[in-house]
Gaussian input, Z-matrix of N, CA and C with variables (Angstrom, degrees):
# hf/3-21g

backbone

0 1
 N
 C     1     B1
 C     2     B2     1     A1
 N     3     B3     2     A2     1     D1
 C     4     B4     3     A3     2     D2
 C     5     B5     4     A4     3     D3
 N     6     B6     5     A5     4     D4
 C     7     B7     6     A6     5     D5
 C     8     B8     7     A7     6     D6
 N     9     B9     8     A8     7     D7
 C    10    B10     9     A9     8     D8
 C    11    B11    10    A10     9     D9
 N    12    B12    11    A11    10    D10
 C    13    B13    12    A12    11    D11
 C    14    B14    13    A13    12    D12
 N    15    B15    14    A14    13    D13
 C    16    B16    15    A15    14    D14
 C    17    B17    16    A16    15    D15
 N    18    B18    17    A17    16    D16
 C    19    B19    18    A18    17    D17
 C    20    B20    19    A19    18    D18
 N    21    B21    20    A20    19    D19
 C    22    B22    21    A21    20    D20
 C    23    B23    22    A22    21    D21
 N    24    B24    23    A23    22    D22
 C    25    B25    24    A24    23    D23
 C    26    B26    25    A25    24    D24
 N    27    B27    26    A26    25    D25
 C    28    B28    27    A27    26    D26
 C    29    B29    28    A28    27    D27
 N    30    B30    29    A29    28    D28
 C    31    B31    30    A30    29    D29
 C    32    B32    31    A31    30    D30
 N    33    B33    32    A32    31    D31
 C    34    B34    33    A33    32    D32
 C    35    B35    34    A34    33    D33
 N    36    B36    35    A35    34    D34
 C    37    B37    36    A36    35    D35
 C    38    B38    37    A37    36    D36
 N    39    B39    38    A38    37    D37
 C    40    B40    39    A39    38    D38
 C    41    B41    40    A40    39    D39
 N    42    B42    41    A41    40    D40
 C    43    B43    42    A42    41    D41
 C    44    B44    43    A43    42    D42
 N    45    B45    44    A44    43    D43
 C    46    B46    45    A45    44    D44
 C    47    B47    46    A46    45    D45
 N    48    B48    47    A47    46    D46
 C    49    B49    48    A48    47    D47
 C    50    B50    49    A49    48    D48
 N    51    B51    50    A50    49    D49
 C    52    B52    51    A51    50    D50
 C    53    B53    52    A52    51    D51
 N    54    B54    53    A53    52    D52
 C    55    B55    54    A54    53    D53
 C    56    B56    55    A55    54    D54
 N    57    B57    56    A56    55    D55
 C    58    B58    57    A57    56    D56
 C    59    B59    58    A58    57    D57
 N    60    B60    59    A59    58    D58
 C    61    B61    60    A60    59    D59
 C    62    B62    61    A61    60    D60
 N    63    B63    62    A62    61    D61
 C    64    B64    63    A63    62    D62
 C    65    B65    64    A64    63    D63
 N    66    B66    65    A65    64    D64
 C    67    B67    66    A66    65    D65
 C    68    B68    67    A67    66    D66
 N    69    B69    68    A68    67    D67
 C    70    B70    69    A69    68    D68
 C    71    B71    70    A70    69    D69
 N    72    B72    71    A71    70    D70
 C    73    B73    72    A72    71    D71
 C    74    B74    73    A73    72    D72
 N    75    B75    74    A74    73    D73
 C    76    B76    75    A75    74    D74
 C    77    B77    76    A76    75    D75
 N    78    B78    77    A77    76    D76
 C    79    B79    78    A78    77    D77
 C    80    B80    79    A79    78    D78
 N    81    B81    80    A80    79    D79
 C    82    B82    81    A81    80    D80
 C    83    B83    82    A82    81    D81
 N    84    B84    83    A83    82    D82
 C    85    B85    84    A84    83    D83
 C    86    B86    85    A85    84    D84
 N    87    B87    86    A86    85    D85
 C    88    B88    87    A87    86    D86
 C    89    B89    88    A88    87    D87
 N    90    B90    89    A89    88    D88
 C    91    B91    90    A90    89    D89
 C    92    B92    91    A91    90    D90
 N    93    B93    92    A92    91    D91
 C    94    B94    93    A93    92    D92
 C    95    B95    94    A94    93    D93
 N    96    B96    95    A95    94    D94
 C    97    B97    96    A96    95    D95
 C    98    B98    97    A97    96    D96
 N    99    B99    98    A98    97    D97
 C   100   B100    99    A99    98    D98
 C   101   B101   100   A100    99    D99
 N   102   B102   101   A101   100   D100
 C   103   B103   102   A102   101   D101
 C   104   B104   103   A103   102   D102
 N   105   B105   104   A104   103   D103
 C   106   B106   105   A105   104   D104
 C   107   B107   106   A106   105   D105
 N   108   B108   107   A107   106   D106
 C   109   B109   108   A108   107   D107
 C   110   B110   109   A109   108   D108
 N   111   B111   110   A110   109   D109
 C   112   B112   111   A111   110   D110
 C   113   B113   112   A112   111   D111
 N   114   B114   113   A113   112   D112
 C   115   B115   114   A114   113   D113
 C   116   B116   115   A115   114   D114
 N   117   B117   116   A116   115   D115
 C   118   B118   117   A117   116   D116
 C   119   B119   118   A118   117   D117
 N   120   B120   119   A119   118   D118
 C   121   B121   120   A120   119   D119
 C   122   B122   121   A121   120   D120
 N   123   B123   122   A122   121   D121
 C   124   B124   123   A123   122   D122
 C   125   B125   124   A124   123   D123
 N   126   B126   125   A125   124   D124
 C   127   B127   126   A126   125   D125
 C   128   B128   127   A127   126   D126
 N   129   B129   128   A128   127   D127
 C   130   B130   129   A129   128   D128
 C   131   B131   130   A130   129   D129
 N   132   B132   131   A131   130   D130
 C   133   B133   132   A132   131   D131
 C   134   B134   133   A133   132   D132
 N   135   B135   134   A134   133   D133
 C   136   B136   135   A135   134   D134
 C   137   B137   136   A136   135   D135
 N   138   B138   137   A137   136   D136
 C   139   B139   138   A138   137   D137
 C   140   B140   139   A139   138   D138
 N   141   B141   140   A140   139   D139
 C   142   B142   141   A141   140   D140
 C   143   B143   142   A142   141   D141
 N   144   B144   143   A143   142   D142
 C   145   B145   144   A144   143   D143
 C   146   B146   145   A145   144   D144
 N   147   B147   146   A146   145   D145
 C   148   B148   147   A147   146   D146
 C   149   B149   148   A148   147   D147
 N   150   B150   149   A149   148   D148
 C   151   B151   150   A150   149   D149
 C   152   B152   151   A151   150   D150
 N   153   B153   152   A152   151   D151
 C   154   B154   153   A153   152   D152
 C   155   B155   154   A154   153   D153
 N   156   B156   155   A155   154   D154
 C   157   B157   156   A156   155   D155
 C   158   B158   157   A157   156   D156
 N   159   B159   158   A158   157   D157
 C   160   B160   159   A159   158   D158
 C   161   B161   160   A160   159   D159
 N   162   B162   161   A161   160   D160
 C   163   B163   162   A162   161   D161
 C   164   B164   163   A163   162   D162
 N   165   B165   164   A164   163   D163
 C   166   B166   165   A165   164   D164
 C   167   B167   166   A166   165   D165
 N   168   B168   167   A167   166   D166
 C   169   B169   168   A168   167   D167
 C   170   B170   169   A169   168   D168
 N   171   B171   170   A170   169   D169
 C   172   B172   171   A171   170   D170
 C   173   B173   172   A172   171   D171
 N   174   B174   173   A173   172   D172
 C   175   B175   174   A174   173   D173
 C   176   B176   175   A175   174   D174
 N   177   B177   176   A176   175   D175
 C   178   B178   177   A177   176   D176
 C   179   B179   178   A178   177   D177
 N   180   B180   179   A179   178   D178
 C   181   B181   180   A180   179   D179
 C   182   B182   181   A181   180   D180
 N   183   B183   182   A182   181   D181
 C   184   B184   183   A183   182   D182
 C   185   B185   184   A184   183   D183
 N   186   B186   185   A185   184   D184
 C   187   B187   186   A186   185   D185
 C   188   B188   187   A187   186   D186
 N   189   B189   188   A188   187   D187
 C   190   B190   189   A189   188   D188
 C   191   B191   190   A190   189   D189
 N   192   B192   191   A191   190   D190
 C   193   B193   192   A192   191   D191
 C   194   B194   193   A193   192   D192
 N   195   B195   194   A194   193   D193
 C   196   B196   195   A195   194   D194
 C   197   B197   196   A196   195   D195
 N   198   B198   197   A197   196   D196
 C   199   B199   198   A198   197   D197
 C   200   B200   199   A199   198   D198
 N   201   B201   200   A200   199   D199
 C   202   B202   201   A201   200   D200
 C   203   B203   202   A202   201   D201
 N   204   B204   203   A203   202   D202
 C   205   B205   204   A204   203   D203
 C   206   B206   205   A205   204   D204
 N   207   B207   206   A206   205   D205
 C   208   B208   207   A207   206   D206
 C   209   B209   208   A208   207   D207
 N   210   B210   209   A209   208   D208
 C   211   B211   210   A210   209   D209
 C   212   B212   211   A211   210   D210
 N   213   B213   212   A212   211   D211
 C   214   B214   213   A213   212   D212
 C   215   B215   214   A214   213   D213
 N   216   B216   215   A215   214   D214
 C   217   B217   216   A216   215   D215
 C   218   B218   217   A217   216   D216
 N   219   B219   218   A218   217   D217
 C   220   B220   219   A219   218   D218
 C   221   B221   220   A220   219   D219
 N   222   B222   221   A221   220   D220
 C   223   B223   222   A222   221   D221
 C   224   B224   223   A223   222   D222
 N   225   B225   224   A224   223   D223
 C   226   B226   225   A225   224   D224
 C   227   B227   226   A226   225   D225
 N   228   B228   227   A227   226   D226
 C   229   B229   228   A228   227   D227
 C   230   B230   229   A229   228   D228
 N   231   B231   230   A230   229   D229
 C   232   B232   231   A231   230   D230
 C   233   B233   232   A232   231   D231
 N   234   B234   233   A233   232   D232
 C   235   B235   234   A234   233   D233
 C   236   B236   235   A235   234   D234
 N   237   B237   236   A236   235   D235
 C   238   B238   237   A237   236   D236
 C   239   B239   238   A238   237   D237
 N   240   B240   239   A239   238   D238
 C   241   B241   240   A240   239   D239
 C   242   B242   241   A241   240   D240
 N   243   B243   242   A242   241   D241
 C   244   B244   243   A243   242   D242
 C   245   B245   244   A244   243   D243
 N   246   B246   245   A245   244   D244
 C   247   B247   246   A246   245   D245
 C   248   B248   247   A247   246   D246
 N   249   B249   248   A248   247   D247
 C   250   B250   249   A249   248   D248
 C   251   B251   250   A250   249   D249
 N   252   B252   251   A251   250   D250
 C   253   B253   252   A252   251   D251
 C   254   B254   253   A253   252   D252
 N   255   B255   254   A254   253   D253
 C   256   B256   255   A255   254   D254
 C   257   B257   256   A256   255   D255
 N   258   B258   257   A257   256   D256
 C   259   B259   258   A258   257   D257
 C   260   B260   259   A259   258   D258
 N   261   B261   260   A260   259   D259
 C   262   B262   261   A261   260   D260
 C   263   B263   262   A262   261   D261

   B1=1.4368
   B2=1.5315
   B3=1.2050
   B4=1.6076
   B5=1.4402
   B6=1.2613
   B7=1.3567
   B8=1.4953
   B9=1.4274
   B10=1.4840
   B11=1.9682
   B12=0.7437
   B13=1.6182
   B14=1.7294
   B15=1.4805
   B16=1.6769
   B17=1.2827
   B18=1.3186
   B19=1.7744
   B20=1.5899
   B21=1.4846
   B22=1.3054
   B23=1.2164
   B24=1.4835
   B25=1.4659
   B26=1.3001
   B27=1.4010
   B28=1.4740
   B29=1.4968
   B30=1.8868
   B31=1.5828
   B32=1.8986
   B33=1.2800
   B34=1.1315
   B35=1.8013
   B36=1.6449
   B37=1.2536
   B38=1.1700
   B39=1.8677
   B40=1.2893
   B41=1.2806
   B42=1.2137
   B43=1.9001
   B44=1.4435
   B45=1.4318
   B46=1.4509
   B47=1.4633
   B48=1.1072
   B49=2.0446
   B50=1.0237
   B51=1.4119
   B52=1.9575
   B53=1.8179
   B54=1.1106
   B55=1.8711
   B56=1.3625
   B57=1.2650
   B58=1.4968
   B59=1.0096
   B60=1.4163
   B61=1.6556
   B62=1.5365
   B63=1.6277
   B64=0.9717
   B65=1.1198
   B66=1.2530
   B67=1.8307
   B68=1.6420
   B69=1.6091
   B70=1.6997
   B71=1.6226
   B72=0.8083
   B73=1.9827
   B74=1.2261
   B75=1.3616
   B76=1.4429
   B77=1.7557
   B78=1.4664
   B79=1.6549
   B80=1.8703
   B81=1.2719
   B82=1.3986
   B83=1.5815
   B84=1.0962
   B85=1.4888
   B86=1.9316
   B87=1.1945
   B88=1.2612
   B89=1.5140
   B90=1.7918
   B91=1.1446
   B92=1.5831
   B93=1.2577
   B94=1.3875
   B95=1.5731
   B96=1.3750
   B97=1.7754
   B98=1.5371
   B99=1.0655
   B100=1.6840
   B101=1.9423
   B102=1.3373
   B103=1.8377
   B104=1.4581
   B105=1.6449
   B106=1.4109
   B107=1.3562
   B108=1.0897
   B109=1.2281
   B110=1.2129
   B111=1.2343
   B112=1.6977
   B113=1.5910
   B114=0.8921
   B115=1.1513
   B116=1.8469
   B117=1.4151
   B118=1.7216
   B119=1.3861
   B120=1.2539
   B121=1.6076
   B122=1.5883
   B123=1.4509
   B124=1.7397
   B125=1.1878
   B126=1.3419
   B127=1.6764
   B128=1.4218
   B129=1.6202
   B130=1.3909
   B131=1.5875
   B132=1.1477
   B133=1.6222
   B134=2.0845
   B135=1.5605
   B136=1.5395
   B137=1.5181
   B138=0.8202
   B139=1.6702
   B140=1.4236
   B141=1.7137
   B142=1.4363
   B143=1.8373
   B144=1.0833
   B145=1.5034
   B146=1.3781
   B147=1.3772
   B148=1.5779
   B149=1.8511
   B150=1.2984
   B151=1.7928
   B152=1.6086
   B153=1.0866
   B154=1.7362
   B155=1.6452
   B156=1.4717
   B157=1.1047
   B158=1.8678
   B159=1.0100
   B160=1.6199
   B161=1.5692
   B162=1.4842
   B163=1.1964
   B164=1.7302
   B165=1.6214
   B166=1.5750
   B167=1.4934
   B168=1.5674
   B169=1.4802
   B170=1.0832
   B171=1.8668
   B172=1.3261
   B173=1.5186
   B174=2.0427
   B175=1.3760
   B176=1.8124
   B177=1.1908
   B178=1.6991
   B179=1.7337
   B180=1.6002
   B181=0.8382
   B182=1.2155
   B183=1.2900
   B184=1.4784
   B185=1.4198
   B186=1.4590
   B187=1.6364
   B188=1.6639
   B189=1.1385
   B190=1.3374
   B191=1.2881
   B192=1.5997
   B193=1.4121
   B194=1.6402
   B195=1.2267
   B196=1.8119
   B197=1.5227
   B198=1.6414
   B199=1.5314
   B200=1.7922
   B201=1.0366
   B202=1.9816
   B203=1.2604
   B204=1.4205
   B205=1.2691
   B206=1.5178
   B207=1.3687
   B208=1.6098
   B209=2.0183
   B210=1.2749
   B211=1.6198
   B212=1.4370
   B213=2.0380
   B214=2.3004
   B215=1.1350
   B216=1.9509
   B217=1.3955
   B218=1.6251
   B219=1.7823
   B220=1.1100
   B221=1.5271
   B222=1.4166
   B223=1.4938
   B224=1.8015
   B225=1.4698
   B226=1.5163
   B227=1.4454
   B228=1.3415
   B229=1.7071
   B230=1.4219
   B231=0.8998
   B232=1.5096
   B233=1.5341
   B234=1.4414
   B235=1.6795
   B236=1.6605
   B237=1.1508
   B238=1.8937
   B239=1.4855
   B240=1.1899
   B241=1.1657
   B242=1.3174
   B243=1.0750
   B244=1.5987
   B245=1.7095
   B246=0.8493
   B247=1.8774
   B248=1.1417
   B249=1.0882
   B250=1.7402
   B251=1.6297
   B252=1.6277
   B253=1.5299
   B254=2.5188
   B255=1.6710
   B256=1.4410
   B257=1.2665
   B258=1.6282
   B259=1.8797
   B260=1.3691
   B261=1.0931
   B262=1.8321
   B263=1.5558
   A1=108.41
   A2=111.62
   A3=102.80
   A4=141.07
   A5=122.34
   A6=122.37
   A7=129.90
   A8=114.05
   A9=106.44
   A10=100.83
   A11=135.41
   A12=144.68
   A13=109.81
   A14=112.41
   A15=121.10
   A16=127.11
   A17=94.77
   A18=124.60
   A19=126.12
   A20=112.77
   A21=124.71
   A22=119.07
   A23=129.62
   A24=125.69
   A25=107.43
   A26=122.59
   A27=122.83
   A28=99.05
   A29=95.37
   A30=110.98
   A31=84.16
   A32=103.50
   A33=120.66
   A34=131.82
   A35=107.88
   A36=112.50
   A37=93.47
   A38=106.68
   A39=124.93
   A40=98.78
   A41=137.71
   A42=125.08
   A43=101.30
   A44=139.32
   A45=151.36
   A46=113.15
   A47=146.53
   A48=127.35
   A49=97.01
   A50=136.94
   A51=126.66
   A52=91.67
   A53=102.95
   A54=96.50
   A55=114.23
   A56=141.29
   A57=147.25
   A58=128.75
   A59=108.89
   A60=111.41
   A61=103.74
   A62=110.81
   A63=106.26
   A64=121.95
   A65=146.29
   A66=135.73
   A67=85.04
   A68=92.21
   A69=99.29
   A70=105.53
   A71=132.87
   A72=138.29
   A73=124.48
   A74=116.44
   A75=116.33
   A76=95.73
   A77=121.14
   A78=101.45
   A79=102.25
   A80=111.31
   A81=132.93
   A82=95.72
   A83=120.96
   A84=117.99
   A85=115.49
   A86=101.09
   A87=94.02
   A88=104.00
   A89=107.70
   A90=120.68
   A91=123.63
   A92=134.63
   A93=148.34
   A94=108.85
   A95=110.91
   A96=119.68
   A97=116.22
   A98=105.35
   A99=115.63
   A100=111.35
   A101=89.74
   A102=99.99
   A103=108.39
   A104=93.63
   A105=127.12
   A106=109.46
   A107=141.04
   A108=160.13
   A109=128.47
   A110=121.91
   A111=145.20
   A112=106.72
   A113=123.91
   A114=134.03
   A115=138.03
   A116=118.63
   A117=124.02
   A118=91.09
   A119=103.14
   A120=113.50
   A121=109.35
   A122=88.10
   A123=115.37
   A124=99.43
   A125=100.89
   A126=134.05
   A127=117.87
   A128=118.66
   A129=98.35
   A130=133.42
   A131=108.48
   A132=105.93
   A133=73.42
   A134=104.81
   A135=106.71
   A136=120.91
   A137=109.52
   A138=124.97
   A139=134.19
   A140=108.34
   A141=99.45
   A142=117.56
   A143=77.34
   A144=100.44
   A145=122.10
   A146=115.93
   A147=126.66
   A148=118.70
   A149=122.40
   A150=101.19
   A151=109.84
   A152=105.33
   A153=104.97
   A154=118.27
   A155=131.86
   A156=102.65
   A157=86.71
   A158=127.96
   A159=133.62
   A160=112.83
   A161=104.79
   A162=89.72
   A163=133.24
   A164=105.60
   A165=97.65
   A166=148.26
   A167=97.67
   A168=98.92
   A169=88.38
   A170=132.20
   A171=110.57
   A172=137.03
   A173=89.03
   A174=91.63
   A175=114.00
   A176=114.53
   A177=105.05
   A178=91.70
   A179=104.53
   A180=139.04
   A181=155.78
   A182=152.31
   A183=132.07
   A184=127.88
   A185=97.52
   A186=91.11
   A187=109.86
   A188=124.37
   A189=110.96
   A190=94.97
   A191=121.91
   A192=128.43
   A193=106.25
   A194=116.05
   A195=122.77
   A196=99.59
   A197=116.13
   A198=119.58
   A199=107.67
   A200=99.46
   A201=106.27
   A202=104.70
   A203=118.49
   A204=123.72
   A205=118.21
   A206=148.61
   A207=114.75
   A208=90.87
   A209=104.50
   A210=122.19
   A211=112.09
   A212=78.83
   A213=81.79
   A214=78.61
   A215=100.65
   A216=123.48
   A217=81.49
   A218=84.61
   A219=112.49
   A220=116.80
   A221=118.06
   A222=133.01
   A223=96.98
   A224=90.28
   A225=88.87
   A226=137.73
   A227=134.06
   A228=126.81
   A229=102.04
   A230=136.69
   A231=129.26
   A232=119.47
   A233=107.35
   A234=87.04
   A235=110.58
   A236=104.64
   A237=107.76
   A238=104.85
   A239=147.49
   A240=134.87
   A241=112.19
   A242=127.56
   A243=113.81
   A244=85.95
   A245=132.67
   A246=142.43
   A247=112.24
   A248=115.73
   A249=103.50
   A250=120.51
   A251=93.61
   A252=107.05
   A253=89.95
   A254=90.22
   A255=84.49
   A256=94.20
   A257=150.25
   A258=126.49
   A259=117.56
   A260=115.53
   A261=126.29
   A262=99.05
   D1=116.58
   D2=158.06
   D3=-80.23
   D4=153.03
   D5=165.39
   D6=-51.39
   D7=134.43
   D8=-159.59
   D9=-53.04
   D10=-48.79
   D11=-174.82
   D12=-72.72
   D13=-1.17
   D14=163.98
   D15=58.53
   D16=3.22
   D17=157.23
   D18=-56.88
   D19=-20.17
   D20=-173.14
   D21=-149.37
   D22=131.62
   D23=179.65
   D24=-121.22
   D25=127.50
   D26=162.02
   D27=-103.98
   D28=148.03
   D29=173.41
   D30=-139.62
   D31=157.87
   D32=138.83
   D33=-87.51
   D34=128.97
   D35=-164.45
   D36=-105.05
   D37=129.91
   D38=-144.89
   D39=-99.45
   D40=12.32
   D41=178.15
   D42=-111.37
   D43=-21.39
   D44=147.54
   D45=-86.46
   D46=-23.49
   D47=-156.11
   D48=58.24
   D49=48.12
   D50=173.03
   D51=-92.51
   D52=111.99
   D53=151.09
   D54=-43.18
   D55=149.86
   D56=135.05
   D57=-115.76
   D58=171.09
   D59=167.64
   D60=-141.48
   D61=151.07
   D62=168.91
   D63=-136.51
   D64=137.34
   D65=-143.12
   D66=-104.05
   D67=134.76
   D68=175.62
   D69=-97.93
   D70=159.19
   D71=142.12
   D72=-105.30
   D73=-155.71
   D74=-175.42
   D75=-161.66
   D76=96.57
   D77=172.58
   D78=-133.07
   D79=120.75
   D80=-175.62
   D81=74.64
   D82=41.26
   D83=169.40
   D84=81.24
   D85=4.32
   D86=172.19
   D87=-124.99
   D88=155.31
   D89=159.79
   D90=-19.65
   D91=154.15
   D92=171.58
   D93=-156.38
   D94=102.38
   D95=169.29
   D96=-74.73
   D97=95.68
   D98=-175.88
   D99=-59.66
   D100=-145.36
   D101=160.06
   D102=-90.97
   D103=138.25
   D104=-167.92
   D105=-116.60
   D106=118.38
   D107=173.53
   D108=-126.77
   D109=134.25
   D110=172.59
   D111=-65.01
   D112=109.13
   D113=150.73
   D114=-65.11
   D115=-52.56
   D116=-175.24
   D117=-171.06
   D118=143.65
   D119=155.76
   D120=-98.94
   D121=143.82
   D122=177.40
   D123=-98.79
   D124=151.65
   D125=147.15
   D126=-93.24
   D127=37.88
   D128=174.41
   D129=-73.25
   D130=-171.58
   D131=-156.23
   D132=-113.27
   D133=131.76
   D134=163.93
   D135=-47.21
   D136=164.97
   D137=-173.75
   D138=164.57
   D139=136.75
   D140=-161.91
   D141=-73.85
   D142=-6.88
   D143=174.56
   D144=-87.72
   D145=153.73
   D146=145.71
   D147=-5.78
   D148=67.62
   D149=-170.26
   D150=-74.15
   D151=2.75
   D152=-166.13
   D153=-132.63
   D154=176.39
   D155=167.29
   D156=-161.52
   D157=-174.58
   D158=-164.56
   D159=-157.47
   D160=112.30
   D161=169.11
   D162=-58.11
   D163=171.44
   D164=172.61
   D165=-63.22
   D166=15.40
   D167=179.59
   D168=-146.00
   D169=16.32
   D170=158.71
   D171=106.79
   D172=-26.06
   D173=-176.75
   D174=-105.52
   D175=18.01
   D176=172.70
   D177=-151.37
   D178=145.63
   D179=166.16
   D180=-83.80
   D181=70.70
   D182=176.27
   D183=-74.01
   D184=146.80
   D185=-172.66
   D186=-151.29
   D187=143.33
   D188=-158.82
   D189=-102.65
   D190=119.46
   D191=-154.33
   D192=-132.54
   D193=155.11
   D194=175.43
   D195=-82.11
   D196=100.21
   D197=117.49
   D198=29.14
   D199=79.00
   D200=167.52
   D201=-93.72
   D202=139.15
   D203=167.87
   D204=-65.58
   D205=138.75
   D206=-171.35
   D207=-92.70
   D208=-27.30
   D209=174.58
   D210=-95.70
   D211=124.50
   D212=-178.68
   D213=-77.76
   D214=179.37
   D215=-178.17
   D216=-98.17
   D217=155.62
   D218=-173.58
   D219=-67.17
   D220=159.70
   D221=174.65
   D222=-84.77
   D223=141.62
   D224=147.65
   D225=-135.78
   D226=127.63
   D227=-144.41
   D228=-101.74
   D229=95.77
   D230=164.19
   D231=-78.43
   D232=105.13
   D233=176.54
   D234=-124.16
   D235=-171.02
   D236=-161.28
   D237=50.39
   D238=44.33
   D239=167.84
   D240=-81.21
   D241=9.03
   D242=-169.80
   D243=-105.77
   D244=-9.34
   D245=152.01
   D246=-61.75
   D247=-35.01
   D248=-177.93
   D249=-91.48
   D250=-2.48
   D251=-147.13
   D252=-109.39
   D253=-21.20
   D254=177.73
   D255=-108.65
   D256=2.94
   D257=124.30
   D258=-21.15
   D259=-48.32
   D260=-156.26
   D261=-63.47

């Protein structure tokens, strides 16, 4: 997706989910790929489609992402069981 002003391209780099950006130019009328930088890794969800989208100046994102738990599931500790197990 580019930046509304075409100065900047973000892709997602597909062997990590790293967001990027990459600063475009313009010299004798053609393109120039400046410094490229990683920005955040996503959790997006695959798709043949578009998963993301950028606002026009670049700085916020949508991205269609997998549902994180913010809470792991719980542990569970059983102890003395070998007591409960010579009741039986």
């Amino acid at each position: 997706m580019w930046r509304h002003d075409g100065k900047e391209l973000f892709y997602i780099e597909g062997s990590n989910d790293t967001m990027a950006a990459a600063e475009i130019s313009e010299r004798k009328e053609r393109p120039v790929v400046g410094k490229i930088h990683a920005l955040f890794r996503t959790h997006r969800v695959p798709s043949p489609s578009w998963p993301y989208d950028v606002s026009a100046d670049g700085n916020l994102f949508l991205i269609n992402s997998m549902l994180q738990s913010a809470v792991p599931d719980p542990i569970t500790l059983v102890v003395n069981w070998d007591a409960e197990l010579k009741k039986r």
